[in-house]
Every structure is written in structure tokens, then in C-alpha cells.
C-alpha positions in Angstrom: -14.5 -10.6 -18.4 -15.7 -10.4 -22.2 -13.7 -11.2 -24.8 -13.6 -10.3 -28.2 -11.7 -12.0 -30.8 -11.0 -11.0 -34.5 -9.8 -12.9 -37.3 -10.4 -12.7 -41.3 -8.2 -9.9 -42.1 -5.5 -10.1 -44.3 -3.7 -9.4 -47.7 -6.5 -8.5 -50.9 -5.9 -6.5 -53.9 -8.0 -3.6 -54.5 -11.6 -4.9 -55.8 -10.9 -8.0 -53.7 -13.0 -9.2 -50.7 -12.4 -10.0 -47.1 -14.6 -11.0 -44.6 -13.8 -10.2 -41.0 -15.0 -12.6 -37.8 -15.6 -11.7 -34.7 -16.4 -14.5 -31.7 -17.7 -13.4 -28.1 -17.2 -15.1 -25.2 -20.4 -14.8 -24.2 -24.0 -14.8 -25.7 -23.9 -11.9 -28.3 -27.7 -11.1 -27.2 -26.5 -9.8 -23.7 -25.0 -6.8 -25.4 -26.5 -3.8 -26.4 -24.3 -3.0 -29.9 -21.9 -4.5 -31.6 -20.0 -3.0 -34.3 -17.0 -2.4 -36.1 -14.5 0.3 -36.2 -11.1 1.0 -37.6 -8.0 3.3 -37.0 -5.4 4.4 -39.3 -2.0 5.1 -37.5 -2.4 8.7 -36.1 -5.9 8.7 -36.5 -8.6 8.6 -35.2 -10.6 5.3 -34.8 -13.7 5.5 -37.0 -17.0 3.6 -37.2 -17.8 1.4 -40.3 -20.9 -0.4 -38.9 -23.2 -0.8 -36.2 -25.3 -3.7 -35.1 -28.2 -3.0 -32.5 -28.9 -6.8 -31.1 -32.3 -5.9 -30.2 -35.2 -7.1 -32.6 -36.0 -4.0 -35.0 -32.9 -2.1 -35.3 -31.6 -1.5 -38.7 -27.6 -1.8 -39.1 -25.8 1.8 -39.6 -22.9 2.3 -42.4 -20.3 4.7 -42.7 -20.9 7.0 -45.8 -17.2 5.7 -47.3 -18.6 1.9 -46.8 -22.2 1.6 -48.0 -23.2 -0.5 -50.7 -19.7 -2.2 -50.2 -19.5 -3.7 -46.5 -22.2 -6.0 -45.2 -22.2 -6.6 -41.4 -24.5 -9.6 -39.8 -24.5 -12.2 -37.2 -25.2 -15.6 -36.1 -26.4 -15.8 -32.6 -25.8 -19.8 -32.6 -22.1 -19.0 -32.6 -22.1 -15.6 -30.4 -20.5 -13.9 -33.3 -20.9 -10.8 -35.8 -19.3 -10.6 -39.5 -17.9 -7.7 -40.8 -18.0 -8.7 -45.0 -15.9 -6.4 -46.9 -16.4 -6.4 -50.8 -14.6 -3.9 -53.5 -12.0 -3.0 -51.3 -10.1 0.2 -51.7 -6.6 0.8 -51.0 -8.0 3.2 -48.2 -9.4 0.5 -46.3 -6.3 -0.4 -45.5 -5.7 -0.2 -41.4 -6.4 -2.3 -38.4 -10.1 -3.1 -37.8 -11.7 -3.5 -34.6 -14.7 -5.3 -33.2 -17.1 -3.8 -30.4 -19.8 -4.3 -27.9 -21.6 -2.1 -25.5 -23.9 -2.7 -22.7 -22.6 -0.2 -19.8 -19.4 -0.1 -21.1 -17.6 -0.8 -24.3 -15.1 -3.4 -24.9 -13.3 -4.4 -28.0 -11.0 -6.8 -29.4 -7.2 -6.6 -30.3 -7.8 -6.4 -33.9 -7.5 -7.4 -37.2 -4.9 -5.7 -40.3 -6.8 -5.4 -43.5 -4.6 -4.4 -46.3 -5.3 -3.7 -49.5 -2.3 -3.3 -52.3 -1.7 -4.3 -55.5 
């Protein structure tokens, strides 16, 4: 069974940075993707960024993200970073971590909000 587990988010003002953690329970190399993903209450869950964890693969960013979130990851400690910088109030929702390799599994997730 793999686990997923979030933490980081939190309370920021607008301009303010966050940086989101997500820990695997096993070794991060086994998967295929990881990314992140968030959903707004009675919408749809979106895709911020997306990690391939083979060697070559250039990380993906939604349009509404670039040039402001940052994703990596440290192998050593079977976890990916989600680093969140000039936030916008509409960045405020639940963020979720996610890995693929024949199937997709996710974490509970994480509230970012962002209010003056």
C-alpha cells in the first residue's frame, strides 16, 4: 500500500510563500510521475506540476503557476516539494500530491490559503 503524505500548507498573505512536502512510503524512483494538483470546492481538481522520475524529463507547469511555483525532489528522503512563491489569493484550495505507475494514488491533502 503506498502512502502519500502532505504537509507545508498553511496561512500566507498574498505575495507570501509556502512550500508544500510531500513524503512516500516507498522509494520515489519506483513511480512513474509524481506531481501536484489542487481542487477548489465544486471544482474540478487541476494539475499545477508534474514530475517525470525518469532521468531526462523536464517538469510541466500550469500556465496560471509558471515562473511562480518550483517543484523538485530529494530521492534520499522519497520525497517531492511543491515551492509556492508570490501567492495569489486564487491559490487558495486544498493541494494534493500524486504518483503514477499503473495506477494513481494521492495523498489526503494540504489547505493553502492565501488572505490578507
Amino acid at each position: 500500500q503506498v502512502q502519500l503524505v502532505e504537509s507545508g500548507g498553511g496561512l500566507v498573505q498574498p505575495g507570501g510563500s509556502l512550500r508544500l512536502s510531500c513524503e512516500a512510503s516507498r522509494n520515489i524512483l519506483s513511480f512513474n510521475i509524481m506531481g501536484w494538483y489542487r481542487q477548489a470546492p465544486v471544482k474540478q481538481r487541476e494539475l499545477v506540476a508534474i514530475m517525470p522520475m525518469t532521468s531526462g524529463g523536464s517538469t510541466n507547469y500550469a500556465e496560471s503557476v509558471k515562473g511562480r511555483f518550483t517543484m523538485s525532489r530529494d530521492n534520499a528522503k522519497n520525497s517531492v516539494y511543491l515551492q509556492m512563491n508570490s501567492l495569489k489569493p486564487e491559490d487558495t484550495t486544498v493541494y494534493y500530491c500524486n504518483a503514477w505507475r499503473g495506477q494513481a494514488y494521492w495523498g489526503q491533502g494540504t489547505q493553502v490559503t492565501v488572505s490578507s
